[in-house]
FIGUZA-794876 format. One line per field, with one value per residue (C-alpha): x, y, z; residue number from 1. Coordinates in steps of 0.05 Angstrom, whole numbers, plus 5000, padded with zeros to 4 digits. Layout:
BEGIN
x = c(X;...)
y = c(Y;...)
z = c(Z;...)
i = c(NUM;...)
REM end
This chain:
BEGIN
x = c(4269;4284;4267;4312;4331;4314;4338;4318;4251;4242;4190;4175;4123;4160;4186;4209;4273;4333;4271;4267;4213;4188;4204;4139;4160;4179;4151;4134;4102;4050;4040;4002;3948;3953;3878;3850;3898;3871;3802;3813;3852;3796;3745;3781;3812;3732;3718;3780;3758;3700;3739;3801;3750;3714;3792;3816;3761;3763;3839;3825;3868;3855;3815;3857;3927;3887;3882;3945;3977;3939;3966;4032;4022;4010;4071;4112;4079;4089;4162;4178;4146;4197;4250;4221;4159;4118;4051;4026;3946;3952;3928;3952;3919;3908;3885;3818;3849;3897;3847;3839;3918;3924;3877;3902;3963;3935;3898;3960;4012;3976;3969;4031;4076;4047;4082;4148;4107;4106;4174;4203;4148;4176;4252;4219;4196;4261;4297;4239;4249;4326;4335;4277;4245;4167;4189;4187;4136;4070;4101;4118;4053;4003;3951;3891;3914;3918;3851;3818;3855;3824;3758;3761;3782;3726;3687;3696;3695;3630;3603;3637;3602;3529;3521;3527;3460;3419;3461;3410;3426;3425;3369;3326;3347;3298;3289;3256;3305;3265;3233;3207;3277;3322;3259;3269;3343;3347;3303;3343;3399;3373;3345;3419;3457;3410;3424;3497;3491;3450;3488;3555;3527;3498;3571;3629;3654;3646;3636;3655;3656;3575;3555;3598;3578;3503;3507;3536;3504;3434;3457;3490;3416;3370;3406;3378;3311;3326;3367;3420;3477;3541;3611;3661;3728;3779;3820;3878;3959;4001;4068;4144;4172;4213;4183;4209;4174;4153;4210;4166;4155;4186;4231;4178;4129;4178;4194;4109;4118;4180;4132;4069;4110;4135;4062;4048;4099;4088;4013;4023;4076;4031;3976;4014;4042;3972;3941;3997;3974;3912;3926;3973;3909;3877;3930;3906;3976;3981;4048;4082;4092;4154;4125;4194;4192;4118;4153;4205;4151;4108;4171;4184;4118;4111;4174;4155;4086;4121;4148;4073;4041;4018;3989;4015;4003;3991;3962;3888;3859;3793;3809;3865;3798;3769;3825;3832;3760;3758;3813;3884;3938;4000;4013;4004;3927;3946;3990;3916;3885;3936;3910;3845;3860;3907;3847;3796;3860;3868;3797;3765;3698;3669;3676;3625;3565;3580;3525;3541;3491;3526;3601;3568;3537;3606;3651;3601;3600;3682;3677;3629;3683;3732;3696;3676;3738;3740;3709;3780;3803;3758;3815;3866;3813;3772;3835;3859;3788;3783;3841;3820;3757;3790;3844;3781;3742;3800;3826;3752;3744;3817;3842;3887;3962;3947;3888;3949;3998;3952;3931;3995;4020;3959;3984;4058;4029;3993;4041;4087;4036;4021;4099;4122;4063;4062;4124;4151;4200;4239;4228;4295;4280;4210;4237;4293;4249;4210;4262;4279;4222;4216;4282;4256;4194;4220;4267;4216;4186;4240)
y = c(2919;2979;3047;3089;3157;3200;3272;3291;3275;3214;3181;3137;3187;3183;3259;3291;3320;3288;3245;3174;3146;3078;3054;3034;2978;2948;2897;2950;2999;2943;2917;2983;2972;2894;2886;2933;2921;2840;2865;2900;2849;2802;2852;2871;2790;2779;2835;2816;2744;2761;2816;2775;2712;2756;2786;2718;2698;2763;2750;2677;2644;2595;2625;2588;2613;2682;2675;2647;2707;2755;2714;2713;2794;2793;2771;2805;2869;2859;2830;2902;2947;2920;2947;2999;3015;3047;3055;3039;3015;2990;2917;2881;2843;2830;2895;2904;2948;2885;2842;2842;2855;2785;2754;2786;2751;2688;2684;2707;2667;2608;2601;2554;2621;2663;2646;2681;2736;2754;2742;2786;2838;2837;2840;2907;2928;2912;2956;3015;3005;3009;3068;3104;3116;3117;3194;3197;3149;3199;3250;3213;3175;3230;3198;3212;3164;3120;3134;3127;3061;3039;3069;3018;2965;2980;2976;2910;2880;2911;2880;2813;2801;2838;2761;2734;2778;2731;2662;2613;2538;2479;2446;2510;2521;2518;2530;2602;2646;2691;2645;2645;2622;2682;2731;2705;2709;2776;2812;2780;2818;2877;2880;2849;2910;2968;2937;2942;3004;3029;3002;3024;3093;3096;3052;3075;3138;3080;3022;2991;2928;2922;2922;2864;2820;2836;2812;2756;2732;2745;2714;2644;2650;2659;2608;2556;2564;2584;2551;2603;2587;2579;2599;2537;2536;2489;2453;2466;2450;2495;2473;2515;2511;2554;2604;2590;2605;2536;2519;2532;2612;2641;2705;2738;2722;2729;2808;2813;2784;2826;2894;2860;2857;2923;2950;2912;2933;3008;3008;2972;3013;3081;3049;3037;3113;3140;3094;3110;3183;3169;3119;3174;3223;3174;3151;3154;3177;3223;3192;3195;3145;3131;3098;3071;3024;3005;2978;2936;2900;2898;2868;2820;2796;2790;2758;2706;2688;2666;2611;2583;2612;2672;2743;2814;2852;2928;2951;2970;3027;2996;2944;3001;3052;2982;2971;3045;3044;2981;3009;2986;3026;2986;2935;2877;2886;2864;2793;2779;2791;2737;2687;2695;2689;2631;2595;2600;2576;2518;2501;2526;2480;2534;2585;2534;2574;2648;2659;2683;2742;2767;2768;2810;2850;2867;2876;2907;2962;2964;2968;3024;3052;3054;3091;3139;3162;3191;3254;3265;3281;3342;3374;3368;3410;3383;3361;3314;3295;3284;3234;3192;3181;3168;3124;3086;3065;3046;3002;2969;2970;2957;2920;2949;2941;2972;3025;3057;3052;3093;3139;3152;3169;3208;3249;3249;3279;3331;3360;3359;3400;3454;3468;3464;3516;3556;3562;3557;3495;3435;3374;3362;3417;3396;3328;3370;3407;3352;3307;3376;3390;3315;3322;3390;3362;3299;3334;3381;3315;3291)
z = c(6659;6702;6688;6644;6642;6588;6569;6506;6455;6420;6376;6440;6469;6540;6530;6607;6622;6661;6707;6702;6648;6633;6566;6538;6508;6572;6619;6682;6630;6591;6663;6687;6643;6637;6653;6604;6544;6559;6565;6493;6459;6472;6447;6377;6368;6366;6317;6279;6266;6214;6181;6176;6141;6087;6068;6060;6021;5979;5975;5939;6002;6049;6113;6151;6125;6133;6208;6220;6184;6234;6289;6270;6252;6320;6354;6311;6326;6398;6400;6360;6400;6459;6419;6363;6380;6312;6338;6414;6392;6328;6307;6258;6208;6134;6096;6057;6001;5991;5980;5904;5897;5925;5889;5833;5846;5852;5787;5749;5791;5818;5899;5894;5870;5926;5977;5938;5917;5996;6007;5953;5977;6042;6018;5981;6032;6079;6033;6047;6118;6121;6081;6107;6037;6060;6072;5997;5975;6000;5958;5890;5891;5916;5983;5926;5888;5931;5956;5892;5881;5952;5934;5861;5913;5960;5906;5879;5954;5965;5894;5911;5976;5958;5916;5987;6015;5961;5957;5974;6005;5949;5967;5964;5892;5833;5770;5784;5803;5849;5890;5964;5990;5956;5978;6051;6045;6011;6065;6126;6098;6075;6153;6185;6140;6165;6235;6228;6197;6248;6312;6277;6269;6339;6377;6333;6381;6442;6423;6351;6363;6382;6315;6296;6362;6350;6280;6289;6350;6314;6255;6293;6329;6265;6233;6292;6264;6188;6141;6113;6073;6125;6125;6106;6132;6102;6143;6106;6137;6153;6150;6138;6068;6031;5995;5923;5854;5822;5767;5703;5722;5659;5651;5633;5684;5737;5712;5721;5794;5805;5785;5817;5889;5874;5872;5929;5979;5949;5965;6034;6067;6041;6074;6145;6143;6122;6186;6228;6228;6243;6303;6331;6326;6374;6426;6489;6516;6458;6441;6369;6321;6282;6210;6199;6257;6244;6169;6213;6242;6180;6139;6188;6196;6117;6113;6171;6139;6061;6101;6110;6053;6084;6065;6076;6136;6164;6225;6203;6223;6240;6288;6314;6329;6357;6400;6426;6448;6481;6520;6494;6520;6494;6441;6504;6477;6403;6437;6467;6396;6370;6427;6405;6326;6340;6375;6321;6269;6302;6314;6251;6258;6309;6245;6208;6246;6219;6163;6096;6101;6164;6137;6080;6110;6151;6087;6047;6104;6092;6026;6032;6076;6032;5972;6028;6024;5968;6013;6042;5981;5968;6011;5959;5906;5837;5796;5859;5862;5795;5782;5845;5814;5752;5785;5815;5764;5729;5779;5787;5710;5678;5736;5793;5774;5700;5734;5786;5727;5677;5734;5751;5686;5666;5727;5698;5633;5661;5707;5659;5611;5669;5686;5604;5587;5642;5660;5586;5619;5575;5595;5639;5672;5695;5717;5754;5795;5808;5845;5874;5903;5921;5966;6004;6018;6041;6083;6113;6133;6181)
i = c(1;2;3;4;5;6;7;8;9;10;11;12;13;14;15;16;17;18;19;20;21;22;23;24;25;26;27;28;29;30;31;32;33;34;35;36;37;38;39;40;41;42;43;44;45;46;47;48;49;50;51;52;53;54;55;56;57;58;59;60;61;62;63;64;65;66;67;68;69;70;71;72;73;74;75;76;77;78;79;80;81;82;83;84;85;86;87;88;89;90;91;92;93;94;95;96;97;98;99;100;101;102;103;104;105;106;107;108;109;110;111;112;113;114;115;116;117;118;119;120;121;122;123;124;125;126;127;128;129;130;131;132;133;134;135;136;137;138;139;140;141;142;143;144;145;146;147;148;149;150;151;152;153;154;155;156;157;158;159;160;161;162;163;164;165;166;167;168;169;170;171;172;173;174;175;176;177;178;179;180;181;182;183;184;185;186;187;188;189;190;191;192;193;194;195;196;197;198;199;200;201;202;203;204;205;206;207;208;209;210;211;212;213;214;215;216;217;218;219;220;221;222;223;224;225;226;227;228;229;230;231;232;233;234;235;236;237;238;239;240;241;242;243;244;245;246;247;248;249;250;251;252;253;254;255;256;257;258;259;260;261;262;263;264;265;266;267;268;269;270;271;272;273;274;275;276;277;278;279;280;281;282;283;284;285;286;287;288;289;290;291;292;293;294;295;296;297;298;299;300;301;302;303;304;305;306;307;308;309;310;311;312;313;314;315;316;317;318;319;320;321;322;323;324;325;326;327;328;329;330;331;332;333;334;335;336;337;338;339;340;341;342;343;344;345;346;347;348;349;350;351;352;353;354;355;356;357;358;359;360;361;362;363;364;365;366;367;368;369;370;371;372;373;374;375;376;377;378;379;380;381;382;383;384;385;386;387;388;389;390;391;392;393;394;395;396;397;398;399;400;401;402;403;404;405;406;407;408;409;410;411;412;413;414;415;416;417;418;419;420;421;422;423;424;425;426;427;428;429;430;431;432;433;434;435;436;437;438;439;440;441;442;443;444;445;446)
REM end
């Protein structure tokens, strides 16, 4: 592709007047820095492997249909940016604050209904995409909500995988509960946490990724000499089928799948545009994002993955940070990650030597990340503060579709209570100004 010439801004970061630019999407512009985004993607497909396991297994899904989603994320992510680029360094992969949704999903739908769920999210989130509505969604659903439904999430990850820092193999079970075994086991974790901990704190403005190779290098050495309990990948098949709902869903389940997807899509297009801020913060080429495009490819992806049972996608801010600091300058980086993720899908038996104590140690940290949070929104003042925390523990407590729904309308009640008493309002009128002030802010955004 030759270079094109350019006289006015656009959201692709190449802004110079009347002198020829190369697109970044094209070939001649990824080729400049083909060694370093190769270098990168290699780096961040490694970090992305035990991240992408422990979400998987968080999610209730296969591992393997995990991966293979990340590597399909992947391609899709760097087809788009040819043609509508979003972001320049962000990864794609399954998302953390998903997790539970999913599984959610799965104990309430059955793994065999999934695959529909993830279809109609992505037709959802098509819709999003083509009329531009994540312009509105930050406003209507306020970004501390959706922190303190990420902080509930984080939450329940970090819970779910702390029972992996004192899992103990069979054969060293007894009757005693507390016996030399889970003492052993519970004090190589404690000490493989405080390492990643430490590293993390010590790597993360150079170097992210060190923490996650030491770990799990020490851990695939200690377990040559101690017996730990391992990480089991099924070898499950992927295969295309269509995504249909099995033919005994009922009305009424289906209109509880049609509001569960809803939900869904909602909470993982806010989480691209609140990333996609961030990953602009850190572009090495300082160029701009365009949210709207990073949904194309996020749609897409979601769409493509129903068709083998796959999860939802976004471009995650910690492998992105990952990727930036190992030195990605385009998306070429994130077609390397989906080399690396496609190898470990298809040859799954190497996975069989990550310990259990080492993946937990690795989304216990994320989960900690994710109530962490919850600091950002000390920004916003105490009542913001307040409802995330309240949105949080209902979401970890209640359960996460009926925690955002009481949350939100908790929210509803009381700005409806502040504008009818203070400003002696009706009701219409409230909802009036509402919407109106939903439009000007949404068009300030443009």
């Amino acid at each position: 592709m030759q270079p094109t010439t350019e006289n006015k801004s656009s959201n692709d970061g190449q802004i110079q007047d009347n002198k020829p630019v190369t697109l970044p999407g094209s070939a001649a512009f990824q080729s400049q820095y083909f060694f370093r985004d190769t270098a990168a993607g290699l780096i961040t497909g490694a970090m992305a492997i035990p991240l992408s396991i422990g979400i998987a297994i968080m999610s209730d899904y296969p591992i393997k249909v995990g991966l293979a989603t990340v590597a399909f994320a992947c391609l899709v992510g760097w087809i788009n940016s040819w043609f509508k680029p979003g972001n320049f360094i962000g990864a794609p992969g399954i998302a953390a604050g998903l997790a539970p949704v999913l599984a959610l999903g799965v104990a309430n739908f059955g793994i065999q209904n999934m695959a529909f769920c993830i279809f109609l999210t992505a037709f959802m989130q098509a819709i999003i995409w083509y009329f531009n509505w994540q312009r509105y969604l930050l406003i209507a659903v306020p970004v501390y909500l959706v922190e303190g439904l990420l902080a509930g999430v984080g939450l329940k990850i970090l819970l779910k995988f702390f029972e992996f820092t004192y899992e103990i193999p069979e054969e060293a079970v007894t009757e005693e509960f507390w016996n030399d075994a889970r003492y052993q086991m519970v004090a190589i974790s404690a000490v493989g946490f405080a390492g990643f901990v430490y590293l993390f704190s010590k790597f993360k403005d150079r170097q992210p990724a060190v923490p996650y190779f030491a770990l799990i290098v020490a851990g695939i050495v200690l377990a040559q000499f101690v017996t730990v309990p391992m990480i089991y990948v099924e070898d499950v098949e992927l295969y295309l089928r269509l995504p249909l709902p099995e033919p005994d869903v009922t009305v009424t389940i289906m209109i509880y799948m049609v509001l569960f997807c809803l939900m869904l899509a909602i909470i993982d297009v806010i989480e691209q545009v609140m990333s996609n801020a961030a990953i602009e913060k850190i572009d090495p080429l300082k160029r701009k994002t365009n949210s709207n495009n990073s949904l194309l490819a996020i749609w897409i992806a979601n769409m493509g993955s129903s068709f083998f049972g796959g999860m939802t996608n976004l471009d995650g801010l910690a492998k992105s940070t990952t990727n930036r600091l190992a030195g990605a300058y385009t998306k070429f980086s994130v077609l390397i990650i989906g080399f690396v993720v496609v190898f470990f899908t298809f040859n799954p038996a190497y996975l069989d030597y990550l310990p259990k104590f080492a993946l937990a140690a690795i989304m216990m940290f994320s989960g900690y990340k994710m109530i962490a949070g919850l600091a950002h929104v000390t920004h916003y003042g105490p009542y913001a503060l307040m409802l995330a925390v309240i949105c949080g523990g209902l979401v970890f407590q209640v359960g996460i579709f009926e925690g955002l729904l009481i949350a939100m309308g908790v929210h509803a009640i009381v700005h409806y209570m502040i504008y009818t008493k203070h400003d002696n309002m009706p009701g219409k009128a409230v909802v009036k100004r509402y919407f109106e002030n939903l439009k000007r802010d949404s068009t300030n955004l443009q």
